[in-house]
C-alpha positions in Angstrom: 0.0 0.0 0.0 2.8 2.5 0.9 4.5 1.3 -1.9 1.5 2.5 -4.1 1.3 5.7 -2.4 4.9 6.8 -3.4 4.3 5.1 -7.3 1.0 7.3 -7.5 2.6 10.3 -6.1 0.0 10.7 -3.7 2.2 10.7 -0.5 6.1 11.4 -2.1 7.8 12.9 1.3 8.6 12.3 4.9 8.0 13.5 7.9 9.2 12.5 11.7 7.3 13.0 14.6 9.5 13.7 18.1 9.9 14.3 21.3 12.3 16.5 22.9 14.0 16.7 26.3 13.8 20.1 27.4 15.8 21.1 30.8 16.4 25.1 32.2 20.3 26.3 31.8 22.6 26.4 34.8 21.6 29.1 35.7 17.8 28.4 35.6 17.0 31.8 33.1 16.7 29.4 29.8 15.4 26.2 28.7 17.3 24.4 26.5 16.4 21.5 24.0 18.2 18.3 24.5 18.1 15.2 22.8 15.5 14.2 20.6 13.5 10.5 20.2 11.8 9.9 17.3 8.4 8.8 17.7 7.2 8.2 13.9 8.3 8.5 10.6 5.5 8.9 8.3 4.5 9.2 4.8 3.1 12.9 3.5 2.1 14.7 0.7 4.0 17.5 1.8 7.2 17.9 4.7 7.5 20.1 6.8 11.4 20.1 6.2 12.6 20.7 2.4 14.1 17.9 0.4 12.3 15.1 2.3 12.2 13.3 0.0 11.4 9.3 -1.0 13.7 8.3 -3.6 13.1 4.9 -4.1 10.9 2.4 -2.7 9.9 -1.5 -4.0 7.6 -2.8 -5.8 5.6 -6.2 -4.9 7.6 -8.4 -7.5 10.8 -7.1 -5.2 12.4 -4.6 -8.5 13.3 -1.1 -6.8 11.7 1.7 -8.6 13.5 5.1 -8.0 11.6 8.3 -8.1 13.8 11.3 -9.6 14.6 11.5 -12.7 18.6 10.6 -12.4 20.2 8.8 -9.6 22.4 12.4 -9.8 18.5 14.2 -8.4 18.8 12.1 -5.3 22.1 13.8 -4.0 20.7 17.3 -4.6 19.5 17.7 -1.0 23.1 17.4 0.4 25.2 20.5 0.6 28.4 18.4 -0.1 30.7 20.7 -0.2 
């Protein structure tokens, strides 16, 4: 099904749903955000964060079927420099 989402381009990004720890500064005037636990990755039409986006996913015969144009498109997102 998820796999027929991405193909139809119905639900083509990602987004992750969190929880952070938050704790006040030594000094007590600030809070500060710690670490973060992922709760749930999920499937959207649209991310909240740019270039979140599925590249690939797998068909039911088991052939991977990417989703950009060139395998070049799927580095895009990364500043590599």
């Amino acid at each position: 099904m998820c796999a027929g989402l991405v193909r139809d381009g119905i639900a083509a990004e990602l987004s992750l749903g969190y929880q952070v720890d938050v704790k006040h500064s030594e000094k007590g005037e600030k809070l500060q955000a710690g670490e973060k636990h992922v709760l749930e990755v999920s499937l959207v039409r649209k991310g909240a964060r740019e270039a979140c986006y599925i590249t690939a996913y797998e068909e039911e015969n088991g052939r991977t079927k990417f989703t950009r144009t060139s395998q070049a498109d799927i580095w895009n997102c990364f500043d590599l420099s």
